[in-house]
N, C-alpha and C positions, 0 to 999 in steps of 0.2 A: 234649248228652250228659250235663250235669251234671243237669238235669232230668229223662234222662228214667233216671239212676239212684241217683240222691239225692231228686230232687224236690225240695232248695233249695240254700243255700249259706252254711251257719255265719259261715265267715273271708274276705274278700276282703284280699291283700295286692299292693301294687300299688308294685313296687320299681325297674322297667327304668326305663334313663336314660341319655340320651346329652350326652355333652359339649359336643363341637362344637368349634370353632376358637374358643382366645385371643388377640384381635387386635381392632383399632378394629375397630367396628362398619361403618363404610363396606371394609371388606377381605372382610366375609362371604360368599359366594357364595349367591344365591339358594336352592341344591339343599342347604346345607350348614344355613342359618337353616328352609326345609321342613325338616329331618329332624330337627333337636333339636325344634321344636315336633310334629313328629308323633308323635313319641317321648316327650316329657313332658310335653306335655298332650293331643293327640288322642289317644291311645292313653288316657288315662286316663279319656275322655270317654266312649268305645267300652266301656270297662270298665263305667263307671256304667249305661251308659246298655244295657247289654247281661244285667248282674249284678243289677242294683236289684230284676228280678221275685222272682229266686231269695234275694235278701237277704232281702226282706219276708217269704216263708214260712216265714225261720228262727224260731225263738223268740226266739233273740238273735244276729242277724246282725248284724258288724261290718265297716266296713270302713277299712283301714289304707293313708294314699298315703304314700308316701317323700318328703319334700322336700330342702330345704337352707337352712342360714342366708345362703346367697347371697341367696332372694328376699328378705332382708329387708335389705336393704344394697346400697348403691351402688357397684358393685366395676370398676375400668375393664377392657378388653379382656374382659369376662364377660357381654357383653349377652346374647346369645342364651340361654344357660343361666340366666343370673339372670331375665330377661325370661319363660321358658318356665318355672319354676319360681314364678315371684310369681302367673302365671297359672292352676298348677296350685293353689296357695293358694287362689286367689281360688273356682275350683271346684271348689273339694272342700267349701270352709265354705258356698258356696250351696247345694249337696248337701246338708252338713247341717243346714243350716234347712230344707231341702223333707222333710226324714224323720224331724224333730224329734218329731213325734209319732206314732211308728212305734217297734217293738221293735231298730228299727237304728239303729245307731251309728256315726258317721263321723269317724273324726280323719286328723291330718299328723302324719307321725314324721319329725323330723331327728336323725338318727344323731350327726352330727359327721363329721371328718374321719375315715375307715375306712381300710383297707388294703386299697384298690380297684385294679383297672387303670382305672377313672378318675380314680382319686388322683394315680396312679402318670405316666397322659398329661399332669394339670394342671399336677404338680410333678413332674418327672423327676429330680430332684436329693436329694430329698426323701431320706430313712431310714426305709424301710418301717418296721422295726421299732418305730420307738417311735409307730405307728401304731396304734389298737385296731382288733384283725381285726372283721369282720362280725359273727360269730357270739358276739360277746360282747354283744351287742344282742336274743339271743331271747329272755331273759326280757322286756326290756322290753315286745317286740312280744306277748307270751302277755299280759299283764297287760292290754296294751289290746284283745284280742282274747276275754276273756275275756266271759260274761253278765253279771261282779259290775263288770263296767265301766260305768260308766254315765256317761264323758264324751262329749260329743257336740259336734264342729265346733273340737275343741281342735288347737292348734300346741305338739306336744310335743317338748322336747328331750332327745336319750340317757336316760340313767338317772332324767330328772320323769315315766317313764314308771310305774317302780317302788311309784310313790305312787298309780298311779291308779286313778280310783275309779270 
């Protein structure tokens, strides 16, 4: 559909994401450890691998995955998320060496902690409020999204967005 009334695809952003159970790793249930990795990296995979034609027609197609500072960190009862999320890392930055020499651009955006109802599952205790909502993150996301963006395969965190080039 996007082909066939666009005929490409400027912005891919690529934000869904599912938690999963906080618990030892031997408590996960098989259907529960499937659906966070379907969800945070097959799905992301589907996207590239679905998107990439319609990237490459753009003049300057970009494309934006969500991560977490989870993957970069050894956090207990957080495997499945941290696991599916180190993984999404892994394939996005091989992405962008395969389109390094293409008009498309691929980075990871880590927001930080948001005011998510996955925030809200991980830590229920927690005070929204002094949470920074979502949408205090579109500039960052316009800036890497932009054509005068010219990083590629970078791991950016909230507002190191603002500087990018």
């Amino acid at each position: 559909a996007i082909f066939q009334r666009w005929g490409k695809l400027d912005i891919l952003v690529a934000a869904a994401g599912a938690l999963g159970q906080l618990s030892p790793m031997p408590a996960y249930t098989p259907k529960m450890w499937d659906n966070v990795m379907a969800v945070n990296l097959t799905a992301n995979w589907r996207l590239i691998r679905s998107m990439d034609p319609l990237l490459r027609r753009s003049d300057a197609g970009r494309a934006i995955f969500v991560t977490s500072g989870v993957s970069r960190r050894i956090v207990p009862y957080w495997g499945a998320y941290a696991a599916s999320k180190a993984a999404l890392d892994m394939l996005v930055g091989i992405y962008a060496a395969e389109v390094a020499h293409t008009q498309v651009r691929v980075n990871l955006f880590n927001p930080g902690p948001m005011r998510t109802f996955m925030r809200r599952e991980a830590f229920p205790g927690e005070n929204e409020a002094q949470q920074t909502p979502p949408e205090a993150h579109g500039e960052s996301l316009i800036k890497l999204a932009l054509p005068s963006c010219t990083m590629n395969g970078q791991w950016v965190a909230g507002d190191e967005a603002l500087g990018a080039q």
